[in-house]
Structures are given as structure tokens and as C-alpha cells.
C-alpha positions as CSV (number, residue, x, y, z in Angstrom):
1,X,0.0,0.0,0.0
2,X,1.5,3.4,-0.8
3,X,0.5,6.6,1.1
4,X,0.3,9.8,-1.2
5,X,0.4,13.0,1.0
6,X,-0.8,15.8,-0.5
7,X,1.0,18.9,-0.1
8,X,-0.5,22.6,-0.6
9,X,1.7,25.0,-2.2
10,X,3.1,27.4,1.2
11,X,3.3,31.2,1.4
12,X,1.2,34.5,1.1
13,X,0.6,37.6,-0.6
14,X,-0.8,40.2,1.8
15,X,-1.5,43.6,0.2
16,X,-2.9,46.9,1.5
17,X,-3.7,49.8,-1.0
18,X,-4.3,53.8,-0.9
19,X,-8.3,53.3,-0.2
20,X,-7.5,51.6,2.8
21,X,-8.6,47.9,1.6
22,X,-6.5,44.9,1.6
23,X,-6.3,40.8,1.5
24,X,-4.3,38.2,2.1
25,X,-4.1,35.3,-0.7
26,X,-2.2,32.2,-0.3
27,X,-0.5,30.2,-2.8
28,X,-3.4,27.9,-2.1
29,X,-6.1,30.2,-3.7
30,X,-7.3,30.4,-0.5
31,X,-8.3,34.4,0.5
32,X,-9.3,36.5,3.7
33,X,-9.8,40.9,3.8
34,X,-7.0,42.1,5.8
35,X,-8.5,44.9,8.1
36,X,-5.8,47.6,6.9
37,X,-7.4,50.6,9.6
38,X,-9.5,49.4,12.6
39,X,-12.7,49.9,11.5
40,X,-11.8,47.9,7.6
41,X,-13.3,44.1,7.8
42,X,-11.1,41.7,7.6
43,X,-8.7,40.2,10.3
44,X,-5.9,42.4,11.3
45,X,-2.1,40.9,11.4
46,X,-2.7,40.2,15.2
47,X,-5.7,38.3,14.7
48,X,-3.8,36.0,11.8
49,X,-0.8,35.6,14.9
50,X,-3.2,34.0,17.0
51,X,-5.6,32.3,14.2
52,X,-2.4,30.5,13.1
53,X,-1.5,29.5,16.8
54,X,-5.3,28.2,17.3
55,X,-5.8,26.4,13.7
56,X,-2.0,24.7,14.2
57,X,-2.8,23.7,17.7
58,X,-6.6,22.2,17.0
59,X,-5.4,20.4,13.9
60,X,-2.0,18.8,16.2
61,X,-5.2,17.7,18.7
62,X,-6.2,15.8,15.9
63,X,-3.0,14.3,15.2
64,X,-2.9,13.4,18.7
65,X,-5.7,11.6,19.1
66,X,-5.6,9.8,16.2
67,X,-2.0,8.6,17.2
68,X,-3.3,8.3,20.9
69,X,-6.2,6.0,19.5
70,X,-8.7,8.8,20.9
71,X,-10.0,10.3,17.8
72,X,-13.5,8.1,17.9
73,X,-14.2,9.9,21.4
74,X,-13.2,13.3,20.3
75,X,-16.4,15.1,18.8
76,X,-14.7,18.6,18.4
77,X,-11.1,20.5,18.9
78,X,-11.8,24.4,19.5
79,X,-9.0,26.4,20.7
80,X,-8.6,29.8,21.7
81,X,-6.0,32.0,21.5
82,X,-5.3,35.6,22.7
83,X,-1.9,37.4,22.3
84,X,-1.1,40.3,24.5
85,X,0.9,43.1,23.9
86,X,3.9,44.2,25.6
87,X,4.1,47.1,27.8
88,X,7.3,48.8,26.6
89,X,8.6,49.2,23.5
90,X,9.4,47.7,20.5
91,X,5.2,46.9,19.6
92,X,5.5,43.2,19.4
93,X,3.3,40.4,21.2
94,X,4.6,39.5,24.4
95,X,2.3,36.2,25.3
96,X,0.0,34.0,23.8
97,X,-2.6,32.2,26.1
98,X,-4.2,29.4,24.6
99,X,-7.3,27.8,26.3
100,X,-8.4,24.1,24.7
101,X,-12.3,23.5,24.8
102,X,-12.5,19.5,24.0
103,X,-15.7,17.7,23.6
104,X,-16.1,14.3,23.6
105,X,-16.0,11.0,26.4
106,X,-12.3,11.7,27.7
107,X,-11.1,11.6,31.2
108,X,-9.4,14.6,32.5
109,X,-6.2,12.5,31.9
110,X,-6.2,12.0,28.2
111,X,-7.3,15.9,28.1
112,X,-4.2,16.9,29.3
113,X,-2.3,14.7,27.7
114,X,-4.3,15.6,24.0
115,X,-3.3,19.4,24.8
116,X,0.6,18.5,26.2
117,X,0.9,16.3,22.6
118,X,-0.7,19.0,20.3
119,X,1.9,21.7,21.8
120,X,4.2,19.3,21.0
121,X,3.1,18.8,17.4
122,X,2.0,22.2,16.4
123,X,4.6,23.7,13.9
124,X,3.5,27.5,14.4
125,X,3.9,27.2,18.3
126,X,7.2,25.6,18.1
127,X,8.2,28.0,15.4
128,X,7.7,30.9,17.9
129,X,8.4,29.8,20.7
130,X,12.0,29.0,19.5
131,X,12.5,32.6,17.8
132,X,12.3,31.9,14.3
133,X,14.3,34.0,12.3
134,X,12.4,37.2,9.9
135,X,14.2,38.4,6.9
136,X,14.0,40.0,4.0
137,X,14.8,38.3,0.5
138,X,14.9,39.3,-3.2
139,X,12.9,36.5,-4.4
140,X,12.2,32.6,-3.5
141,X,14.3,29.8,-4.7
């Protein structure tokens, strides 16, 4: 039996213009406004922070389960996630809190141990919380 894993093709496009509108459009042909002002619609940068944290760490309770042999007793994964601002300068997000909501017939045990494995799986968090590096670049290979 071979497994095929599909890959999607990875990176953005966000753009903001003169009237104030914007969007963000992945290589995917997926699409979302970006709220350019406060009172645009569309998410802001801080909101797509912590939507990435949240989608990455309900998608790596997933994984978990499924590895665990949990995923038949796991309805639903929702996770929140708020950043908070530092106090003193540079601007830049200081914290990220995420709080797990998990329905489904699990014991408190495999809960916590669903939420410890999804940290451990989830790309984004790992990627920030080990500083990953921002630079600029001509073009992509």
C-alpha cells in the first residue's frame, strides 16, 4: 500500500492599498480581507498571529488523538487564543494564552495529555516559541 500525502503549495501575498482595503491570498487560492485601519473588515495581522497559533494547535489535537487511538471519542477540537501586547517598546506580542475546549467522552487525563501532545506537534507554536528568524529576501528559490 502506498500513502500519497498531498502537499499545498506554502506562502502568502498580503496587500494593502491607498483606499484603505486589503487581502491576504495564499498560494493555495485560498483568501481572507485584511483589516488595513480598525474599522476595515477583515482580520488584522494580530488576529492571523493567534488564528495561526489556534488552527495549528486544534489540527495537532487531531494528530494526537488519532496517534493516541482517541479520535472516535473526540467530537470537536476548538481552541482559543489571545496574544497580548507588551508594555514597553518595541510593539510586538509579548504572550500567547491558549485555552483548549475539548468535547467528547475523555477523562481529564487524556485531556491533558491531548493538549501537552498538540503543543508538542503544532509547527506555528514551536516556530515561535523558539525565535524563528524574519528576513528579507529578493525573491524565493
Amino acid at each position: 500500500m502506498t500513502i500519497r500525502i498531498k502537499q499545498r503549495p506554502v506562502g502568502v501575498t498580503a496587500t494593502a492599498t491607498a483606499d484603505g482595503s486589503g487581502s491576504i491570498d495564499a498560494r493555495s487560492g485560498a483568501s481572507a480581507p485584511l483589516a488595513v485601519t480598525p474599522g476595515r473588515d477583515g482580520f488584522t495581522p494580530l488576529e492571523l498571529l493567534d488564528a495561526a497559533l489556534a488552527g495549528c494547535l486544534a489540527i495537532s489535537a487531531r494528530i494526537a488523538a488519532r496517534r493516541l487511538g482517541l479520535d472516535a471519542r473526540l467530537a470537536e477540537v476548538r481552541v482559543e487564543v489571545r496574544g497580548q501586547k507588551a508594555d514597553d517598546p518595541p510593539s510586538r506580542i509579548e504572550r500567547q494564552r491558549s485555552v483548549f475546549h475539548l468535547d467528547g467522552d475523555l477523562s481529564e487525563a487524556e485531556r491533558a495529555l491531548l493538549i501537552r501532545e498538540a503543543h508538542t506537534l503544532c509547527t506555528v507554536g514551536i516556530s515561535l516559541e523558539r525565535g524563528l528568524t524574519v528576513e528579507d529576501a529578493a525573491d524565493f528559490p
